[in-house]
N, CA, C and O of each residue as an XYZ file, in Angstrom:
312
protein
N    -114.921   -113.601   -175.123
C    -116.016   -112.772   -175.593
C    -116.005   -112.773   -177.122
O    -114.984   -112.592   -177.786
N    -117.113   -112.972   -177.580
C    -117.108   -112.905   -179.169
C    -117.129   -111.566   -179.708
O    -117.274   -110.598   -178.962
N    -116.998   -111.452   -180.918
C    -116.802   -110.264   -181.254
C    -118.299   -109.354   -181.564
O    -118.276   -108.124   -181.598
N    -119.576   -110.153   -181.780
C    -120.571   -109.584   -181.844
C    -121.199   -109.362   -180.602
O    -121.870   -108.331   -180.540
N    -121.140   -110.183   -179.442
C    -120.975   -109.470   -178.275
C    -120.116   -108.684   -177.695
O    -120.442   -108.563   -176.514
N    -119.099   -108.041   -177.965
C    -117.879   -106.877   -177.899
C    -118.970   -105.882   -178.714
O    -119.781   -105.185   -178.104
N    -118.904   -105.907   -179.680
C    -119.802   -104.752   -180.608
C    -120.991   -104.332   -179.606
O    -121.094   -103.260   -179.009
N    -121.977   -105.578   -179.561
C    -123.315   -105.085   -178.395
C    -123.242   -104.222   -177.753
O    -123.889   -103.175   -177.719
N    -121.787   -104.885   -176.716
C    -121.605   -104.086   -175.549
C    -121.496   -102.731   -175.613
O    -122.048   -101.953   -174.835
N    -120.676   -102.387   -176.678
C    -120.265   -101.014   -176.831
C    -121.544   -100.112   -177.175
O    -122.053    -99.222   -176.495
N    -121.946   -100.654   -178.552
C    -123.253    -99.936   -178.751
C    -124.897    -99.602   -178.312
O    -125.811    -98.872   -178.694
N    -124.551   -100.982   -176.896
C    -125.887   -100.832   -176.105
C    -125.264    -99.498   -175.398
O    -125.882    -98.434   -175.349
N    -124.001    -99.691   -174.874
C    -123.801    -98.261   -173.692
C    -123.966    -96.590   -174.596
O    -123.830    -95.487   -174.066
N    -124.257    -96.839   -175.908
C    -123.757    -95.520   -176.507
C    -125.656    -95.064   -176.750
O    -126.028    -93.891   -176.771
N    -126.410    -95.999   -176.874
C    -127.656    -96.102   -177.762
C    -129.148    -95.764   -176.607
O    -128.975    -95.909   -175.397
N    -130.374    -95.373   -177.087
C    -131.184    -95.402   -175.975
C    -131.688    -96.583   -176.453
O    -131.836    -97.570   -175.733
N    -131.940    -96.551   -177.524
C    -133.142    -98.026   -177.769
C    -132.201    -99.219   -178.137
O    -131.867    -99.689   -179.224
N    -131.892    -99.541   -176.843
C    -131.295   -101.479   -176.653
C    -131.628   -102.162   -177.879
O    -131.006   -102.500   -178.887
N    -133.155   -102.279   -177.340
C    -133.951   -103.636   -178.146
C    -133.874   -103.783   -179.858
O    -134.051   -104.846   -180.453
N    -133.503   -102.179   -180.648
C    -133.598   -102.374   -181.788
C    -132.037   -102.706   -182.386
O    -131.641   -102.662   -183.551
N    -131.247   -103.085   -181.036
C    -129.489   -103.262   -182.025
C    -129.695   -104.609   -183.058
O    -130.296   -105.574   -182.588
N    -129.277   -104.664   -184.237
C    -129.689   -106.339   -185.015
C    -127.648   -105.905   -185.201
O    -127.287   -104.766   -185.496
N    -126.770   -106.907   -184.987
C    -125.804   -107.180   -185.329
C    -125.514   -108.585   -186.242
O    -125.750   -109.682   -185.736
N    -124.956   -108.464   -187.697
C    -125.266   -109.588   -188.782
C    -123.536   -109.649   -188.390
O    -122.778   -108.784   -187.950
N    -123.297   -111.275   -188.823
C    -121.644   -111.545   -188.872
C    -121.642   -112.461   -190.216
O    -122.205   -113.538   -190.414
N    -120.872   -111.723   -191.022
C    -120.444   -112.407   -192.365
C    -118.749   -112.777   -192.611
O    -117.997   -111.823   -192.413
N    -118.259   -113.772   -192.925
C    -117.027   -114.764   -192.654
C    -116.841   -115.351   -193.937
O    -117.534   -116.249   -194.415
N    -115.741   -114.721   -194.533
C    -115.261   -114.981   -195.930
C    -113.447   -115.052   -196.055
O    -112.860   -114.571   -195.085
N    -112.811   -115.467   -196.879
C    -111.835   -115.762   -197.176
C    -111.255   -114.193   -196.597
O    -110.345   -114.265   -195.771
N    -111.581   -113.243   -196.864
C    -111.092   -111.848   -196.804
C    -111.103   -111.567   -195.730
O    -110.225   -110.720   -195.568
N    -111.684   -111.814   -194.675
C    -111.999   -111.131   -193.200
C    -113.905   -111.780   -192.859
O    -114.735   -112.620   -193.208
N    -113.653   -110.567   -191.898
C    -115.153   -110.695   -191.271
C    -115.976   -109.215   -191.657
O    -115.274   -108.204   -191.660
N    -117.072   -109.106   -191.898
C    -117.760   -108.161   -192.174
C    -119.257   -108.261   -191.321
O    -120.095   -109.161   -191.372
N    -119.265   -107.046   -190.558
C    -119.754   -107.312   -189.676
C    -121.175   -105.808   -189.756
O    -121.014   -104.594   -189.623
N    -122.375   -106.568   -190.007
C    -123.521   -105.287   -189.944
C    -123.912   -104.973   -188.839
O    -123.943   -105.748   -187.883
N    -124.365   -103.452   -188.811
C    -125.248   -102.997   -187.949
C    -126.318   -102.111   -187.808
O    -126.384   -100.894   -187.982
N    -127.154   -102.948   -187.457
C    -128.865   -101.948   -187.318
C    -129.136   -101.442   -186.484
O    -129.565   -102.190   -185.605
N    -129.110   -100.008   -186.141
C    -129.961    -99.699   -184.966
C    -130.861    -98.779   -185.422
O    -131.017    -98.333   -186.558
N    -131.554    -98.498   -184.186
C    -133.083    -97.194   -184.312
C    -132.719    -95.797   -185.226
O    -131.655    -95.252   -184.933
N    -133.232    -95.413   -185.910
C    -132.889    -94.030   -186.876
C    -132.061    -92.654   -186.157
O    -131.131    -91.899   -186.439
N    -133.513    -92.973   -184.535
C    -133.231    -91.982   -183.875
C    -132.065    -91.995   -182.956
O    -131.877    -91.160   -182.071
N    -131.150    -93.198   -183.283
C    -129.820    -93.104   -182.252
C    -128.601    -92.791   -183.224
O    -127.531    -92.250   -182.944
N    -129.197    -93.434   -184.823
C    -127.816    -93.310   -185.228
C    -127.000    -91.944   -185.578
O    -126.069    -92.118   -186.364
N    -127.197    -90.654   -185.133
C    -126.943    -89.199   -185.002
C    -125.750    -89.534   -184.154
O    -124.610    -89.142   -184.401
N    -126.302    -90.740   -182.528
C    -125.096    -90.890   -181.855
C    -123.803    -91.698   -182.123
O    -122.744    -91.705   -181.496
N    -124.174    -92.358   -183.200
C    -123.191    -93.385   -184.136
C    -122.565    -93.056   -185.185
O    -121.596    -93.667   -185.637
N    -123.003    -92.197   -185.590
C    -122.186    -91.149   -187.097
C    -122.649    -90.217   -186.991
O    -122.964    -90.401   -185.815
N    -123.100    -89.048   -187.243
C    -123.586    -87.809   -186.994
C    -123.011    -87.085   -185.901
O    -122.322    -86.104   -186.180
N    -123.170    -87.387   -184.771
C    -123.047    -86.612   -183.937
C    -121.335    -86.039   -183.709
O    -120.765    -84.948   -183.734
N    -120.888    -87.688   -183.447
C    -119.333    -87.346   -183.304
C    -118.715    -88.296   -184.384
O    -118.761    -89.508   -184.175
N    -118.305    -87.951   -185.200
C    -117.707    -88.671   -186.790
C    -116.543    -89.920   -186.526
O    -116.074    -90.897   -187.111
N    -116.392    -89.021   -184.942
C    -115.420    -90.125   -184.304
C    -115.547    -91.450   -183.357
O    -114.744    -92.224   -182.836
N    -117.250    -91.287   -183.407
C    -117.312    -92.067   -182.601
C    -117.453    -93.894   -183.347
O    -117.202    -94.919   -182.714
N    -117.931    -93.818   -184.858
C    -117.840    -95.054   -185.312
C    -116.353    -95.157   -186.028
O    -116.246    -96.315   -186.431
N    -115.482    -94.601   -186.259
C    -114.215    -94.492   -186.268
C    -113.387    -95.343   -185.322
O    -112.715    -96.325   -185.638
N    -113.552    -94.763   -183.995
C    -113.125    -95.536   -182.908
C    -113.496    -96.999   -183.058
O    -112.704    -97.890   -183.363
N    -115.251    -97.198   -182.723
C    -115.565    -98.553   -182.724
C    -114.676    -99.188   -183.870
O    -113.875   -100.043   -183.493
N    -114.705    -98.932   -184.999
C    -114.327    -99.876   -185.577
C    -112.286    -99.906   -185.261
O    -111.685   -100.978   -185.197
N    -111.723    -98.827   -185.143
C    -110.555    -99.132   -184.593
C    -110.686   -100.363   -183.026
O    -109.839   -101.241   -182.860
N    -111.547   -100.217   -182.322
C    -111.422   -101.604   -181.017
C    -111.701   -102.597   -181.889
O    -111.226   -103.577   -181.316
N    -112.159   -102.970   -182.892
C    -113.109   -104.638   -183.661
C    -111.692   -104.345   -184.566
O    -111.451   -105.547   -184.676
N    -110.886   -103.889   -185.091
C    -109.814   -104.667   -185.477
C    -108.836   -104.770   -184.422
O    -107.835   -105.310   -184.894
N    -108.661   -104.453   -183.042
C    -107.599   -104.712   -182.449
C    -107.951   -106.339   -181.387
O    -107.130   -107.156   -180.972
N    -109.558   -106.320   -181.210
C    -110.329   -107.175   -181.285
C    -109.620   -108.533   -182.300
O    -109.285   -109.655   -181.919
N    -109.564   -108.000   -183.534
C    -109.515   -109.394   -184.153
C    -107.963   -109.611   -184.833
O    -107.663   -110.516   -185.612
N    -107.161   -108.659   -184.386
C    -105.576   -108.447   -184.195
C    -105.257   -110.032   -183.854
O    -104.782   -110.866   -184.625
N    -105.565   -110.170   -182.788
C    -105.233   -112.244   -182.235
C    -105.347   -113.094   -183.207
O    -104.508   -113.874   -183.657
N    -106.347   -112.922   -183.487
C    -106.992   -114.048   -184.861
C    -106.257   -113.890   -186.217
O    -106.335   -114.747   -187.097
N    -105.508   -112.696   -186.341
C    -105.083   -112.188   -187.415
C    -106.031   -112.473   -189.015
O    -105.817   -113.054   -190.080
N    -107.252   -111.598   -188.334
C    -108.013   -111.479   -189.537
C    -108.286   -110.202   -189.761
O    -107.792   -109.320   -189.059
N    -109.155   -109.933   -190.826
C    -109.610   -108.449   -190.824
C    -110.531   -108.230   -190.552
O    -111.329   -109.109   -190.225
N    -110.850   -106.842   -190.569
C    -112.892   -107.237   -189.765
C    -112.967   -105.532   -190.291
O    -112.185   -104.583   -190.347
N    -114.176   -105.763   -190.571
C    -115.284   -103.866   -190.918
C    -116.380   -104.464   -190.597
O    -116.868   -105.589   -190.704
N    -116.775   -103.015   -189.996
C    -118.296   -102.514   -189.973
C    -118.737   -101.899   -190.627
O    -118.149   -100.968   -191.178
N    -120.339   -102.302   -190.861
C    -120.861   -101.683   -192.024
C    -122.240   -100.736   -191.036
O    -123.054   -101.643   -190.859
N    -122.625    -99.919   -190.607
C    -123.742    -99.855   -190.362
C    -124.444    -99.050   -191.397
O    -124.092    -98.108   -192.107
N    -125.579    -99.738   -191.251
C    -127.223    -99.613   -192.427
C    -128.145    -98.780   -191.386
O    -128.358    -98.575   -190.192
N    -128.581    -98.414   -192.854
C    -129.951    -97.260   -192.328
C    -131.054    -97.467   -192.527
O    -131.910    -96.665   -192.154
């Protein structure tokens, strides 16, 4: 499983509006940096709501990329 489909997965099950997830993958000497877009009206459930809940995600996307021994962040945009 790639890692931008790992991300999907997680954030289609958390999100109502599927169709607006845009996930960007950027790959540099430093790690991976990894964006994310979703609908205005979900991201309350992505930061706002529970502070812990993009905390977590991004704790699974480095244990995710633990194997590879790279680094990896998420950035999500508004």
């Amino acid at each position: 499983m790639k890692e931008i489909d790992f991300l999907k997965f997680i954030i289609e099950n958390l999100v109502e509006s599927k169709n607006d997830i845009l996930i960007e993958k950027i790959e540099d000497e430093l790690g991976v940096l990894l964006t994310l877009k979703i609908n205005k009206a979900d991201m309350w459930i992505i930061i706002w709501k529970w502070w812990n809940t993009i905390n977590s995600i991004r704790t699974l996307l480095r244990l995710f990329w633990m194997k590879n021994n790279k680094r990896v962040n998420l950035k999500v945009l508004d």
